[in-house]
N, C-alpha and C positions, 0 to 999 in steps of 0.2 A: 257445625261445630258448636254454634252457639245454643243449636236447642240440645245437643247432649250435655252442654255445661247446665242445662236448665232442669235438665231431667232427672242429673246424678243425686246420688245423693251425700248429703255433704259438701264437704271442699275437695276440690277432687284439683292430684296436681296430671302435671302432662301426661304422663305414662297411665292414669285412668282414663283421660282423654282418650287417650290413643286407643287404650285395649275398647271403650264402648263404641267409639267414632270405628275400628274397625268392624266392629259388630255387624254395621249399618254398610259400610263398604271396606270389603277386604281388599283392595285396593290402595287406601289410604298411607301414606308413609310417617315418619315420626316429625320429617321437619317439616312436613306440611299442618301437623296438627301445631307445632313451635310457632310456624310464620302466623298462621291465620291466629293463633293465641297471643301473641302480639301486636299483631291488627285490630283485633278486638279490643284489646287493652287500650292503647291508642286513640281508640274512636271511644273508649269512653261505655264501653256496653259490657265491657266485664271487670271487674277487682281483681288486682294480684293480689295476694297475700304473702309475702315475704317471711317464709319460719327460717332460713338463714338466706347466706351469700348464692347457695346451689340449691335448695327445692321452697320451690314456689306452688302455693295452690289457687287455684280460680273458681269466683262465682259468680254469675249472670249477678247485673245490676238491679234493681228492683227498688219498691219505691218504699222500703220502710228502709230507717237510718238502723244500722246495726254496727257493733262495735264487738271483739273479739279478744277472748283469754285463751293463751295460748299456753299448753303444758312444754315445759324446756324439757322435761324428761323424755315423755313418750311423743309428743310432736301432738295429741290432741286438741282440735278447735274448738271451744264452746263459745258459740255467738250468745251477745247479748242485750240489752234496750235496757240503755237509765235514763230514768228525767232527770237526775244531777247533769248529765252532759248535755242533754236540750237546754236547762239551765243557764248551764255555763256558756255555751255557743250564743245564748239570746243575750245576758251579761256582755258578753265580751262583743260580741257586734254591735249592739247599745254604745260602748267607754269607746270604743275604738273606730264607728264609724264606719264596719267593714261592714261587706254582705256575708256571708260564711253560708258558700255553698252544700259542701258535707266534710263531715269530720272522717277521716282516717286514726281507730286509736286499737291499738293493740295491747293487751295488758299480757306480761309476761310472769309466771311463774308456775306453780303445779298445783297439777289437778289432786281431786280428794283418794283417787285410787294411788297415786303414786306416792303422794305426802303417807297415807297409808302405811305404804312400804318399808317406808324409812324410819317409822318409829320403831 
Protein backbone atom coordinates (compact mmCIF):
# COMPACT_ATOMS: atom_id res chain seq x y z
CA UNK A 1 0.00 0.00 0.00
CA UNK A 2 2.50 2.16 0.99
CA UNK A 3 4.73 1.97 -1.96
CA UNK A 4 1.61 2.66 -4.40
CA UNK A 5 1.06 5.67 -2.23
CA UNK A 6 4.66 6.37 -3.20
CA UNK A 7 4.54 5.78 -6.69
CA UNK A 8 1.12 7.60 -7.54
CA UNK A 9 1.15 10.57 -8.68
CA UNK A 10 -0.10 13.32 -6.84
CA UNK A 11 -2.38 13.19 -3.94
CA UNK A 12 -4.19 10.28 -4.48
CA UNK A 13 -7.46 9.81 -2.12
CA UNK A 14 -8.80 5.94 -1.45
CA UNK A 15 -10.54 5.04 -4.39
CA UNK A 16 -7.00 5.74 -6.42
CA UNK A 17 -5.50 3.68 -3.84
CA UNK A 18 -7.76 1.04 -4.36
CA UNK A 19 -7.96 1.04 -8.30
CA UNK A 20 -3.76 0.97 -8.53
CA UNK A 21 -3.37 -1.33 -5.27
CA UNK A 22 -5.75 -3.49 -7.36
CA UNK A 23 -3.67 -3.45 -10.30
CA UNK A 24 -1.00 -5.18 -8.36
CA UNK A 25 -3.48 -7.69 -6.71
CA UNK A 26 -7.05 -8.15 -7.81
CA UNK A 27 -7.69 -9.59 -4.86
CA UNK A 28 -7.48 -6.52 -2.84
CA UNK A 29 -10.93 -5.16 -1.22
CA UNK A 30 -11.76 -1.30 -0.46
CA UNK A 31 -11.65 -1.70 3.30
CA UNK A 32 -8.60 -3.17 3.37
CA UNK A 33 -6.96 -0.39 1.35
CA UNK A 34 -9.38 2.08 4.44
CA UNK A 35 -7.82 -0.08 7.30
CA UNK A 36 -4.19 -0.25 6.18
CA UNK A 37 -4.64 3.81 5.11
CA UNK A 38 -5.19 4.42 8.49
CA UNK A 39 -2.61 2.27 9.85
CA UNK A 40 -0.42 4.08 7.96
CA UNK A 41 -1.60 7.34 9.02
CA UNK A 42 -1.25 6.36 12.66
CA UNK A 43 2.25 5.16 12.54
CA UNK A 44 3.26 8.25 11.17
CA UNK A 45 4.38 7.19 7.46
CA UNK A 46 1.69 8.90 5.46
CA UNK A 47 -0.38 12.55 5.44
CA UNK A 48 -3.89 12.77 5.23
CA UNK A 49 -4.92 15.60 3.64
CA UNK A 50 -8.40 16.58 4.65
CA UNK A 51 -10.17 18.69 1.31
CA UNK A 52 -13.64 18.19 3.50
CA UNK A 53 -15.37 16.11 6.34
CA UNK A 54 -15.80 12.94 3.45
CA UNK A 55 -12.63 12.95 0.93
CA UNK A 56 -9.35 12.61 2.05
CA UNK A 57 -6.17 12.43 0.09
CA UNK A 58 -2.64 10.66 0.99
CA UNK A 59 0.91 11.12 0.52
CA UNK A 60 4.02 9.01 1.58
CA UNK A 61 5.96 11.08 4.17
CA UNK A 62 9.26 12.13 3.00
CA UNK A 63 11.79 14.35 4.15
CA UNK A 64 11.27 17.80 2.63
CA UNK A 65 8.75 20.03 4.75
CA UNK A 66 5.90 20.94 2.26
CA UNK A 67 2.84 22.89 2.73
CA UNK A 68 -0.36 22.91 0.41
CA UNK A 69 -2.95 25.41 -1.54
CA UNK A 70 -5.94 23.83 -1.95
CA UNK A 71 -8.52 24.92 -4.94
CA UNK A 72 -12.27 25.19 -2.93
CA UNK A 73 -13.70 25.07 -6.49
CA UNK A 74 -12.12 22.25 -8.31
CA UNK A 75 -10.48 20.22 -5.16
CA UNK A 76 -6.77 20.91 -6.91
CA UNK A 77 -3.60 20.47 -4.66
CA UNK A 78 -0.63 22.45 -5.41
CA UNK A 79 2.22 21.64 -2.82
CA UNK A 80 4.57 24.24 -1.85
CA UNK A 81 8.05 25.38 0.18
CA UNK A 82 8.29 28.92 1.76
CA UNK A 83 11.15 30.11 3.81
CA UNK A 84 8.52 32.54 5.37
CA UNK A 85 7.21 29.29 7.20
CA UNK A 86 10.74 27.93 8.07
CA UNK A 87 11.00 31.36 9.47
CA UNK A 88 8.22 31.63 11.39
CA UNK A 89 8.57 27.87 12.91
CA UNK A 90 12.37 28.84 13.98
CA UNK A 91 10.73 32.40 15.41
CA UNK A 92 8.32 30.76 17.23
CA UNK A 93 10.24 27.87 18.65
CA UNK A 94 12.89 30.42 19.78
CA UNK A 95 9.81 32.97 21.88
CA UNK A 96 8.14 29.86 22.93
CA UNK A 97 10.58 27.34 23.78
CA UNK A 98 9.00 24.45 21.84
CA UNK A 99 10.70 21.96 19.38
CA UNK A 100 8.20 22.14 16.25
CA UNK A 101 8.38 19.09 14.76
CA UNK A 102 6.56 19.69 11.30
CA UNK A 103 4.12 22.09 10.30
CA UNK A 104 0.62 20.85 8.89
CA UNK A 105 -0.66 24.24 6.73
CA UNK A 106 -3.07 24.19 4.15
CA UNK A 107 -3.83 27.50 2.40
CA UNK A 108 -7.47 27.48 1.04
CA UNK A 109 -8.78 29.23 -1.89
CA UNK A 110 -8.56 29.11 -6.01
CA UNK A 111 -6.61 28.28 -8.32
CA UNK A 112 -5.57 30.51 -11.52
CA UNK A 113 -7.77 28.24 -13.96
CA UNK A 114 -10.84 28.68 -11.86
CA UNK A 115 -10.35 32.48 -10.62
CA UNK A 116 -10.12 32.51 -14.52
CA UNK A 117 -13.53 31.42 -14.76
CA UNK A 118 -15.22 33.68 -12.77
CA UNK A 119 -14.15 36.72 -14.37
Amino acid sequence: MLEVIRQGEGHLDADDVYRLARERDPRISLSTVYRNLNLLAELGVISVLHLDEEHHHYEARDASDHYHLICSECGAVIEFESALVENLMAEVSEEEAFLIERAHIDLVGLCAKCRGRRS
